[in-house]
DRENDO-919119 format. One record per residue: residue in one letter; x, y, z of N, C-alpha, C in turn. Coordinates in pm, whole numbers, padded with zeros to 5 digits, always signed. Example, Ala and Ser with C-alpha at 12.3 -4.5 7.8 and 13.67 -1.06 7.14 Angstrom:
<recs>
A+01319-00569+00780+01230-00450+00780+01320-00330+00780 S+01285-00225+00708+01367-00106+00714+01290+00003+00787 
</recs>
This chain:
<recs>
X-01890+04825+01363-01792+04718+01390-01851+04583+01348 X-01813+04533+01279-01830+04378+01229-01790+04238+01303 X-01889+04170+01366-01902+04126+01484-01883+03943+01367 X-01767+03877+01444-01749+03731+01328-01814+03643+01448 X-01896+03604+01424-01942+03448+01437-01864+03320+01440 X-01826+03226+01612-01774+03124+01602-01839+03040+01597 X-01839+02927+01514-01903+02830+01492-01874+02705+01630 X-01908+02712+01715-01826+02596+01829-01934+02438+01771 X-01886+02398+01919-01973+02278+01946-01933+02164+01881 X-01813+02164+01855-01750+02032+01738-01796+01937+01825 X-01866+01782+01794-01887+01668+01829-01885+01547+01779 X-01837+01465+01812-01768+01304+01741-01895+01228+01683 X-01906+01215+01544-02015+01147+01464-01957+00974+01458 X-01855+01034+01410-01829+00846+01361-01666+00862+01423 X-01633+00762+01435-01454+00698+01469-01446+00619+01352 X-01302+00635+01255-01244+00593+01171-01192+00471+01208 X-01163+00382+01079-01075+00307+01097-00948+00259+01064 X-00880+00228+01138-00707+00190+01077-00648+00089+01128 X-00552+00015+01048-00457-00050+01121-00415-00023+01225 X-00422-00051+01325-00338+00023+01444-00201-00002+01487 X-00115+00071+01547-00033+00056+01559+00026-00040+01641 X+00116-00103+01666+00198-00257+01703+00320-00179+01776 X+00289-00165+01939+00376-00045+02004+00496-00157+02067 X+00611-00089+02087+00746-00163+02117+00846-00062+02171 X+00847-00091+02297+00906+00007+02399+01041-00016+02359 X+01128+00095+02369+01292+00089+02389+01306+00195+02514 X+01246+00159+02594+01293+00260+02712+01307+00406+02726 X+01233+00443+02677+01240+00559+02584+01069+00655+02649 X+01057+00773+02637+00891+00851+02671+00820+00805+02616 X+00824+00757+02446+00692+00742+02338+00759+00574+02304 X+00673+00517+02240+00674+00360+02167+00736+00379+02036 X+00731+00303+01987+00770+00289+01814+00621+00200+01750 X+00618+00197+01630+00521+00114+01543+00621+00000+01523 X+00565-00104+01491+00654-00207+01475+00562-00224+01329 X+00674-00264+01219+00662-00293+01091+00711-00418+01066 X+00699-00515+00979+00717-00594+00951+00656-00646+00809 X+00731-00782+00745+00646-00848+00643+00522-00891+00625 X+00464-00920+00697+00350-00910+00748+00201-00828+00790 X+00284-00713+00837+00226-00626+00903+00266-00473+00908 X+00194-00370+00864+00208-00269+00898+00080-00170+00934 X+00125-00089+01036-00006+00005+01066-00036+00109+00961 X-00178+00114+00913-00189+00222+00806-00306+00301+00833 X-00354+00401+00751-00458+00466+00811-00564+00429+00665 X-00678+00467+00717-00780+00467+00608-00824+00606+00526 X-00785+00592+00390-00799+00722+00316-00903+00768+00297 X-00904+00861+00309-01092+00982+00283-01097+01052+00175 X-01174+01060+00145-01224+01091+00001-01307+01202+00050 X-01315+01360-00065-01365+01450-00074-01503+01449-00022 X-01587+01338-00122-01714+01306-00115-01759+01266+00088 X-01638+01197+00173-01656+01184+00317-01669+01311+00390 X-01625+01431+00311-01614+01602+00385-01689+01644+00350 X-01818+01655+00338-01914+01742+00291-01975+01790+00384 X-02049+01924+00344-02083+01988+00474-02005+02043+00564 X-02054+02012+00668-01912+02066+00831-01852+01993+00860 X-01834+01900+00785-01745+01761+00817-01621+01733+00816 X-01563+01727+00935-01380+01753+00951-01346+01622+00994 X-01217+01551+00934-01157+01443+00983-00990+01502+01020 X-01006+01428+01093-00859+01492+01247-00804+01335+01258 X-00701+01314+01316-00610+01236+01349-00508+01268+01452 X-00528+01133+01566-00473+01127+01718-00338+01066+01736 X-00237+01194+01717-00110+01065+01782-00058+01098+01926 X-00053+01049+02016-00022+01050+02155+00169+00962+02177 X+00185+01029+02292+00310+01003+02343+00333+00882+02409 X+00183+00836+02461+00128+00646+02495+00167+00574+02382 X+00098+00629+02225+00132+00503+02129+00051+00506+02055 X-00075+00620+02077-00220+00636+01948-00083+00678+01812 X-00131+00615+01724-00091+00699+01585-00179+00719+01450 X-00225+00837+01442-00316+00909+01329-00431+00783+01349 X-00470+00777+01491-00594+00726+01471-00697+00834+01416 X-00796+00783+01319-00883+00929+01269-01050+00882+01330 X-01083+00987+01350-01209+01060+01415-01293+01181+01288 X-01391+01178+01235-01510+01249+01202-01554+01312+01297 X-01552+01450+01255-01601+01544+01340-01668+01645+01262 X-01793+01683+01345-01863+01817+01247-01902+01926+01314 X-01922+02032+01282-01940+02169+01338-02099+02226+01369 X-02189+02215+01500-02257+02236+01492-02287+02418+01443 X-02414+02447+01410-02432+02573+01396-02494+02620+01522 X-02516+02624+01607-02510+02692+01718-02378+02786+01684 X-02456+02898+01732-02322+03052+01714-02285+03030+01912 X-02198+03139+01935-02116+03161+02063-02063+03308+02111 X-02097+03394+02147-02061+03511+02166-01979+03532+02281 X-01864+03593+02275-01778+03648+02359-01681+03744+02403 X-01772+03814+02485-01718+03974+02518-01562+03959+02534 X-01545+04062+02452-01376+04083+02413-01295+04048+02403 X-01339+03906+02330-01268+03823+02238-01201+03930+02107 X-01091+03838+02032-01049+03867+01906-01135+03800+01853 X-01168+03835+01700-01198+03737+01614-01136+03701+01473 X-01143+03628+01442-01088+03630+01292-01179+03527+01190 X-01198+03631+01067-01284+03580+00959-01205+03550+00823 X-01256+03414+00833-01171+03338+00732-01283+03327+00587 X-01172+03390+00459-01268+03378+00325-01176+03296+00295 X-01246+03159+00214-01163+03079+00167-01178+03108+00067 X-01212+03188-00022-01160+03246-00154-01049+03312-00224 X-00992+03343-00050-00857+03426-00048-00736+03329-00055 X-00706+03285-00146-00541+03202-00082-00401+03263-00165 X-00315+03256-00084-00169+03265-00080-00099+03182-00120 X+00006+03150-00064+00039+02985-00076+00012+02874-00099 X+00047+02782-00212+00015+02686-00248+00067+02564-00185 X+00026+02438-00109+00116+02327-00043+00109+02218-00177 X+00226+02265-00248+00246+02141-00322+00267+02021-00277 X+00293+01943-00120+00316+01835-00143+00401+01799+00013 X+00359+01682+00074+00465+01649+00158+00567+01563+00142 X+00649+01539+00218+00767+01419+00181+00864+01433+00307 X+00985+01348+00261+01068+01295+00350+01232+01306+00297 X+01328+01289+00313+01441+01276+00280+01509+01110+00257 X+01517+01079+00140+01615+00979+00115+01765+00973+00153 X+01798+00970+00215+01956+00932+00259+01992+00835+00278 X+02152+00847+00281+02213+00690+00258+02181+00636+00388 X+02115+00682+00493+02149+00507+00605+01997+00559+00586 X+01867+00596+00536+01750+00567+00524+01716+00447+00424 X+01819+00435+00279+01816+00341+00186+01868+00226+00242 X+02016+00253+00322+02055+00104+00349+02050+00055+00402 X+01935+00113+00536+01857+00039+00636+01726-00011+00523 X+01699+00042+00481+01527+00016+00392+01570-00125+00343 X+01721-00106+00260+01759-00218+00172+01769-00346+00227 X+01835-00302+00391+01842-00471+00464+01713-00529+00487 X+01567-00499+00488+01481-00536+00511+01482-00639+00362 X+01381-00718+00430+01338-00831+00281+01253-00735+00234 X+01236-00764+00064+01102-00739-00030+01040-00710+00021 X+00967-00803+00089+00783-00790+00103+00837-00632+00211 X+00871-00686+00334+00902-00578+00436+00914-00456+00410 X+01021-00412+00302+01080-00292+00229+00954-00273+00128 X+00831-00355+00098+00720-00294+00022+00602-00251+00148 X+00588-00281+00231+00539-00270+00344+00582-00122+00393 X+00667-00082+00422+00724+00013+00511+00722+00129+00380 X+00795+00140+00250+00754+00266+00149+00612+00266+00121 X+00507+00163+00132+00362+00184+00135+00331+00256+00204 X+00381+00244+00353+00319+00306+00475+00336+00472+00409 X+00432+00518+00362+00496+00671+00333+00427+00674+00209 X+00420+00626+00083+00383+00663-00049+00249+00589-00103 X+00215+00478-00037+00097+00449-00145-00035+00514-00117 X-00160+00503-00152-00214+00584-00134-00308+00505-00007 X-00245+00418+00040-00304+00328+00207-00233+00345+00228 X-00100+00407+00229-00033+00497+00317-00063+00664+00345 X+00025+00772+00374+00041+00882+00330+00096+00982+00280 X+00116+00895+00155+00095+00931+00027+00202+01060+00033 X+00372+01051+00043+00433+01134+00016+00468+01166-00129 X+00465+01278-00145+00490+01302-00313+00653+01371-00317 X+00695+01478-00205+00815+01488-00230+00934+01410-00148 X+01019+01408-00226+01142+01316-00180+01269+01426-00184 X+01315+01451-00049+01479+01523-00096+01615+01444-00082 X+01686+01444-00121+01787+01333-00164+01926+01437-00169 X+02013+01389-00066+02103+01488-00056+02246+01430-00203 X+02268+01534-00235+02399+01470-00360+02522+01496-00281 X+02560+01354-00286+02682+01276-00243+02634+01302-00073 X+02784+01274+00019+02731+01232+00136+02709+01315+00211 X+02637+01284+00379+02591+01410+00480+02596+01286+00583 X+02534+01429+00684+02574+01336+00800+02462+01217+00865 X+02377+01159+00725+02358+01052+00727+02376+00940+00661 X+02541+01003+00624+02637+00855+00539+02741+00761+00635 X+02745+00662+00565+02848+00600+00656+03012+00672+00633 X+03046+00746+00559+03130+00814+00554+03175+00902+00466 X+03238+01029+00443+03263+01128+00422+03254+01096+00243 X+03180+01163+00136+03234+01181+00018+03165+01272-00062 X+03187+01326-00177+03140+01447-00252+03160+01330-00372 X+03057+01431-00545+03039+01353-00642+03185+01351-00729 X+03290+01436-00686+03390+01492-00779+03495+01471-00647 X+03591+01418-00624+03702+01413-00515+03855+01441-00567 X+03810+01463-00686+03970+01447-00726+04021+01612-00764 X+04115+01618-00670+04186+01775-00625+04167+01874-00835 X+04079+01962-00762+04152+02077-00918+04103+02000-01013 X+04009+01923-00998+03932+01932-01143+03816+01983-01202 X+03906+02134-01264+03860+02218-01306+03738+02199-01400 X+03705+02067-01473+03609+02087-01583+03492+01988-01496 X+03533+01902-01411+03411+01828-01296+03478+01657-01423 X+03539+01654-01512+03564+01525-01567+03546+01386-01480 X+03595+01376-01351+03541+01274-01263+03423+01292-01207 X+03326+01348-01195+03247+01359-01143+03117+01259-01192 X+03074+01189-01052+03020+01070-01048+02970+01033-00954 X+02837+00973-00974+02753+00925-00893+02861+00818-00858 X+02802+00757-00686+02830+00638-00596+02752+00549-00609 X+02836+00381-00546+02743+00332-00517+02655+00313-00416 X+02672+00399-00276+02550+00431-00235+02433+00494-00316 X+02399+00573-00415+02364+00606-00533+02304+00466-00551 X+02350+00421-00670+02334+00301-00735+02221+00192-00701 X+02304+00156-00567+02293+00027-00494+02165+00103-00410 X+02141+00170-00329+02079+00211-00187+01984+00293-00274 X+01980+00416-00273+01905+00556-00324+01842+00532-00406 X+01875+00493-00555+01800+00542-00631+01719+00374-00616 X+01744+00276-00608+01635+00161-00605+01511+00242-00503 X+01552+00250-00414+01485+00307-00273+01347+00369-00327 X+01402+00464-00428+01299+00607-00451+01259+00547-00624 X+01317+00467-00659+01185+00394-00781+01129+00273-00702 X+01119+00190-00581+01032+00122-00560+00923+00244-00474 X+00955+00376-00443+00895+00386-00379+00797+00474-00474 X+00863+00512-00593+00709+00570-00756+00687+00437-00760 X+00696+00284-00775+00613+00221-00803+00510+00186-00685 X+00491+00219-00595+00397+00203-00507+00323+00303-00496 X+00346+00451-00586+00254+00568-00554+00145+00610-00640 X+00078+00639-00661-00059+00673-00708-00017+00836-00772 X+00110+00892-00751+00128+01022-00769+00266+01041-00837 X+00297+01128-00974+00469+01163-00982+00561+01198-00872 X+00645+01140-00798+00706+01182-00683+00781+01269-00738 X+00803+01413-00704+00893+01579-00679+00991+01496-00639 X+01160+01477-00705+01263+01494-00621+01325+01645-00636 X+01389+01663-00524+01499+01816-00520+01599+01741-00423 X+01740+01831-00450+01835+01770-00403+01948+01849-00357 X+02015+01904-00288+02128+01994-00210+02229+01914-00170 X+02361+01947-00166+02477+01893-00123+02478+01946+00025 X+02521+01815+00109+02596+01864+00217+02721+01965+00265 X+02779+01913+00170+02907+01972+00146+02948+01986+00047 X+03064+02127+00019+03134+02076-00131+03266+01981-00140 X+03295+01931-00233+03424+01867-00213+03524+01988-00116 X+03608+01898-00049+03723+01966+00032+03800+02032-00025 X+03842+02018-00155+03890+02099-00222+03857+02256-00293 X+03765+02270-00277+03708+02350-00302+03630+02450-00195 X+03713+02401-00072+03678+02469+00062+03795+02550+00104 X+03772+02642+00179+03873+02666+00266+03867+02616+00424 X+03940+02554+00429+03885+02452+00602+03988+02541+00699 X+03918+02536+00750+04003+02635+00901+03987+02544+00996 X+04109+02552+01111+04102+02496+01280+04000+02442+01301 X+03941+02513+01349+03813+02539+01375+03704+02457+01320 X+03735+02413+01214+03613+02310+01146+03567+02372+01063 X+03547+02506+01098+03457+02609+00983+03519+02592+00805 X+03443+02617+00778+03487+02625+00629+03400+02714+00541 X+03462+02744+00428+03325+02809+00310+03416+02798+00188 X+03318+02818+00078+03362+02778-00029+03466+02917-00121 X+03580+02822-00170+03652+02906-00256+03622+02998-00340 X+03669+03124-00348+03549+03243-00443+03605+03164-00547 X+03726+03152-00598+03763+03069-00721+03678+02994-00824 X+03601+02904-00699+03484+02768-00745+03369+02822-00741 X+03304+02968-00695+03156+02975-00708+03086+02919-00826 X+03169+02972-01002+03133+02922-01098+03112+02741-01112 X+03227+02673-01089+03210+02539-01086+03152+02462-00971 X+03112+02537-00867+03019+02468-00785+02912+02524-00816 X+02854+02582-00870+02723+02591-00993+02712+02482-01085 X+02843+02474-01165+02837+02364-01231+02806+02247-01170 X+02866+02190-01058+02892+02077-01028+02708+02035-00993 X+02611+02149-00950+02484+02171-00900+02419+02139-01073 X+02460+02164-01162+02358+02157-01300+02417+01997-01335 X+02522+01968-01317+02573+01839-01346+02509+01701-01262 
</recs>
C-alpha cells in the first residue's frame, strides 16, 4: 500500500500589499468598496519569479470588508501521519482541463451605469477588472440584444417574418453603452480580451408564447435562428 505524504505546517512569511479597500455600509451583512476618480482599491500583482519553491500567495475577502488582501505563505517540510486518513497524490504532470481565462459579463445597465461615471472614474473602475493592477479579466460575455439586464425588452431583428434577417441590427445600447465599454476596457489590458455572446431571447416572433409565460422557439426558425447567431 502506498502511503502519500502531507506536507502541513503552512506559515505566514511576508503580508502583501494593496490598496485597500474604502468600505461603505448600505445596511446590508457585507460593505461595498467605494470607487471613485481618485481612488480605487487594487491588489499587487505577483510574478512567477515571487512563487518559487513552496511558496503560495492566497488572498482574504471577509464579510467585515477584507478584500483579496494577499498573504505569502510557504509549506514547511515537516511530513504528518494520520491513521486512517484518505490521501490523495497529486502529479502535476497530469492535467485535464485547460482555464483559459476569467471574466465578467457586459450588459446594458453594466455599460450604462459604467458610462454615467466620468473618464477618469470609468478608467479607474475597468482597471480594477482588466489592467494588469487590476485582475486582469480576459473574458468578456456580452449578451446579443436585450436580457434581463436591459432597460427594456428588444431582440437584433423585431420586425414580424423576416425571413432573410434584412433588418437585423445592432442598437444603440450597442453603440452608445457596450461596445465603448469593452474597447476602453482592451485599452487598459495587457491581454486580447475573448468575447462570446448568447441571446436572451429570440425575437417574439419566432416564439411560441403561451399563458403561462413559457415559450420555445418555432421549429419553422431553427434554421434562421442559426442564422440570426452567425449574423
Amino acid at each position: 500500500m502506498n502511503i502519500i505524504l502531507f506536507i502541513h505546517a503552512i506559515f505566514l512569511v511576508v503580508s502583501g500589499k494593496a490598496d485597500q479597500c474604502v468600505p461603505r455600509s448600505y445596511d446590508q451583512d457585507s460593505v461595498i468598496c467605494v470607487c471613485n476618480a481618485t481612488y480605487c482599491d487594487l491588489i499587487e500583482p505577483t510574478t512567477v519569479d515571487q512563487l518559487t519553491g513552496n511558496v503560495v500567495r492566497h488572498y482574504i475577502s471577509t464579510i467585515e470588508g477584507r478584500r483579496l488582501e494577499p498573504a505569502t505563505l510557504q509549506f514547511s517540510t515537516e511530513t504528518l501521519y494520520i491513521a486512517n486518513a484518505t490521501y490523495f497524490q497529486v502529479n502535476k504532470n497530469v492535467t485535464y482541463q485547460q482555464i483559459l481565462g476569467f471574466g465578467g459579463a457586459m450588459t446594458d445597465s453594466a455599460s450604462i451605469n459604467i458610462d454615467s461615471l466620468s473618464e477618469e472614474t470609468q478608467n479607474r473602475l475597468l482597471s480594477a477588472y482588466f489592467s494588469p493592477e487590476g485582475i486582469t479579466y480576459s473574458f468578456v460575455r456580452v449578451p446579443m440584444g436585450g436580457s434581463d439586464f436591459s432597460t427594456h425588452y428588444y431582440a437584433y431583428d423585431d420586425v414580424v417574418n423576416d425571413s432573410t434577417l434584412e433588418h437585423f441590427n445592432l442598437t444603440e445600447e450597442d453603440y452608445l453603452f457596450k461596445i465603448p465599454s469593452i474597447k476602453r476596457a482592451q485599452s487598459l489590458s495587457n491581454v486580447q480580451l475573448k468575447l462570446f455572446t448568447t441571446a436572451w431571447s429570440a425575437p417574439d416572433w419566432m416564439k411560441n408564447i403561451q399563458v403561462d409565460g413559457m415559450s420555445s422557439l418555432k421549429q419553422e426558425y431553427y434554421q434562421l435562428w442559426a442564422d440570426y447567431y452567425v449574423k
